[in-house]
C-alpha positions in Angstrom: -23.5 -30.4 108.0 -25.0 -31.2 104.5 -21.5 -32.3 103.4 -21.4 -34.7 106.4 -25.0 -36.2 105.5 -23.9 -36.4 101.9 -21.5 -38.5 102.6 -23.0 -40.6 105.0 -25.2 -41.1 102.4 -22.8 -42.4 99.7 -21.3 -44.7 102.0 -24.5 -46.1 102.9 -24.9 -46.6 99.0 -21.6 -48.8 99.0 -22.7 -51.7 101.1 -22.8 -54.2 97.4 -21.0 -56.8 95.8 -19.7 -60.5 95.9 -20.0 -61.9 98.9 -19.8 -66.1 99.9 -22.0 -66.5 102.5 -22.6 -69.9 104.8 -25.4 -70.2 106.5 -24.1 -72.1 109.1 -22.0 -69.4 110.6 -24.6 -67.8 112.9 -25.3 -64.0 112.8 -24.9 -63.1 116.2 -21.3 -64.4 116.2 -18.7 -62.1 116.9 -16.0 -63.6 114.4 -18.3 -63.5 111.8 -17.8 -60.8 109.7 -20.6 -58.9 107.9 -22.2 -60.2 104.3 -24.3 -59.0 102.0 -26.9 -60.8 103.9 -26.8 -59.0 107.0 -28.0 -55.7 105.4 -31.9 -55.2 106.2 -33.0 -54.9 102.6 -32.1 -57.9 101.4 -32.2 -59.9 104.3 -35.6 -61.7 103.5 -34.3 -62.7 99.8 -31.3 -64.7 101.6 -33.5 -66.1 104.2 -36.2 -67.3 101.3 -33.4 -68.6 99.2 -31.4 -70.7 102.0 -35.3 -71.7 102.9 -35.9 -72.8 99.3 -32.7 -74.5 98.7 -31.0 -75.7 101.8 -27.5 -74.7 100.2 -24.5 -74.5 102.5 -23.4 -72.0 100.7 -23.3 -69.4 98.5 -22.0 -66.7 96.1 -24.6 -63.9 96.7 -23.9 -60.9 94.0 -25.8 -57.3 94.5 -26.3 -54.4 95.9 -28.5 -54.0 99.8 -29.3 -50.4 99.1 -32.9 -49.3 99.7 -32.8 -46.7 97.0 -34.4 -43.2 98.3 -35.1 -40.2 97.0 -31.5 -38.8 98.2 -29.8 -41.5 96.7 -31.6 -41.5 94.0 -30.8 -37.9 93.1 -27.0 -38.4 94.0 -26.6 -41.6 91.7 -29.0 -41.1 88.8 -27.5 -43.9 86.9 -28.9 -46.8 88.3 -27.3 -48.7 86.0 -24.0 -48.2 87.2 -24.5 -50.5 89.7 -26.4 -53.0 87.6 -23.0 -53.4 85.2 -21.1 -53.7 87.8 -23.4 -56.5 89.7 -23.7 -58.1 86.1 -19.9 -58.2 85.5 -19.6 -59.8 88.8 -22.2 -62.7 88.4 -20.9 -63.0 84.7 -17.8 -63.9 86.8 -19.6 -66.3 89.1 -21.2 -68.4 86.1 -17.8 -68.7 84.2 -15.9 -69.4 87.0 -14.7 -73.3 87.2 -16.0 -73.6 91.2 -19.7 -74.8 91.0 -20.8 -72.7 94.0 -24.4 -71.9 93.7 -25.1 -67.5 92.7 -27.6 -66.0 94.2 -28.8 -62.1 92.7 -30.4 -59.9 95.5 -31.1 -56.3 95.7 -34.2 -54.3 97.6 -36.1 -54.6 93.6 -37.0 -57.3 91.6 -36.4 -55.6 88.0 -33.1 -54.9 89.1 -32.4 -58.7 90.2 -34.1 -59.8 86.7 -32.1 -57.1 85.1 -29.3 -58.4 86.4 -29.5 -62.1 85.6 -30.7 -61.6 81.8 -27.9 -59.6 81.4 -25.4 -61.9 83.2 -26.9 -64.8 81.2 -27.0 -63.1 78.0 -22.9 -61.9 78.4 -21.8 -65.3 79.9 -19.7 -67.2 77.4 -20.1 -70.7 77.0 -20.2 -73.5 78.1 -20.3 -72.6 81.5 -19.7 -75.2 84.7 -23.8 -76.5 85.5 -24.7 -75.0 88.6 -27.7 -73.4 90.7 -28.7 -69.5 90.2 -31.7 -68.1 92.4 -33.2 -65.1 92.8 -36.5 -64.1 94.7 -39.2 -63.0 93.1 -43.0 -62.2 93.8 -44.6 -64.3 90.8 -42.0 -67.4 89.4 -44.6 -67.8 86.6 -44.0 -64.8 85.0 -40.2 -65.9 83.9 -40.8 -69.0 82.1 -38.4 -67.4 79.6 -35.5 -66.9 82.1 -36.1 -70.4 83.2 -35.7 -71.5 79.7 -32.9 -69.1 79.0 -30.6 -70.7 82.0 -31.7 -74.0 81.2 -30.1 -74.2 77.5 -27.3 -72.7 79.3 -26.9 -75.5 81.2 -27.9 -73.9 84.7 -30.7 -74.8 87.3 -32.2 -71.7 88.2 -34.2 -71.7 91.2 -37.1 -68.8 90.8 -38.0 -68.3 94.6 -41.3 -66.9 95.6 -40.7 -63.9 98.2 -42.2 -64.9 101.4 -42.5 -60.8 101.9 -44.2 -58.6 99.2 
């Protein structure tokens, strides 16, 4: 039985990654398949962003894990999943398609984490595109802001409509 619940709880700890989304495709339609967006925890992040920006789509990068104790203790290396959401975004700005990258995860300093890193390991000059994440206070990353900007990048810091 605790073998079973184990692994329940890994796979529960898989649902991340790269994901296009479109907004236009509803939710409730059955030949949609499932994104990144669909998963509870980050759910309000893509609503705020979409909200915010009125893209039509686009390339959402992290991980819809509510970390928990359990999953905490089975994957104490957090960061694990932070390289491997960096490496992808890193991917996302150097790629030639300008489609707009948006960081979500159930924690802010993980989606900050994320994006210095990614802007820090991206090699320039990069394609000018859009880059949002949700946060609770925009004001307090005036040096992000700046940071994407001399990269050539608009990044969109989107207050969280949820605390």
């Amino acid at each position: 039985m605790a073998y079973r619940f184990l692994c329940m709880a890994l796979a529960s700890a898989v649902l991340a990654g790269c994901q296009t989304v479109a907004p236009t495709s509803g939710a409730n339609s059955p030949h949609r398949p499932m994104t990144l967006c669909d998963a509870p925890a980050v759910r309000s992040q893509c609503v705020d962003v979409l909200a915010a920006t009125h893209w039509t789509s686009a390339v959402m990068v992290g991980n819809a894990v509510e970390v928990n104790p359990l999953i905490e203790a089975l994957m104490p290396a957090a960061a694990a999943g932070s390289s491997a959401d960096t490496e992808m975004a890193v991917r996302v700005l150097e790629s030639p398609a300008r489609d707009p990258l948006v960081i979500v995860d159930h924690s802010e300093k993980f989606r900050v984490a994320v994006l210095r890193a990614a802007l820090a390991k991206a090699k320039t000059p990069l394609v000018p595109r859009d880059v949002a994440i949700v946060v609770k206070d925009p004001k307090q990353f005036v040096d992000l802001q700046q940071q994407a900007t001399a990269l050539g990048l608009h990044l969109w810091l989107v207050a969280a409509s949820r605390p």
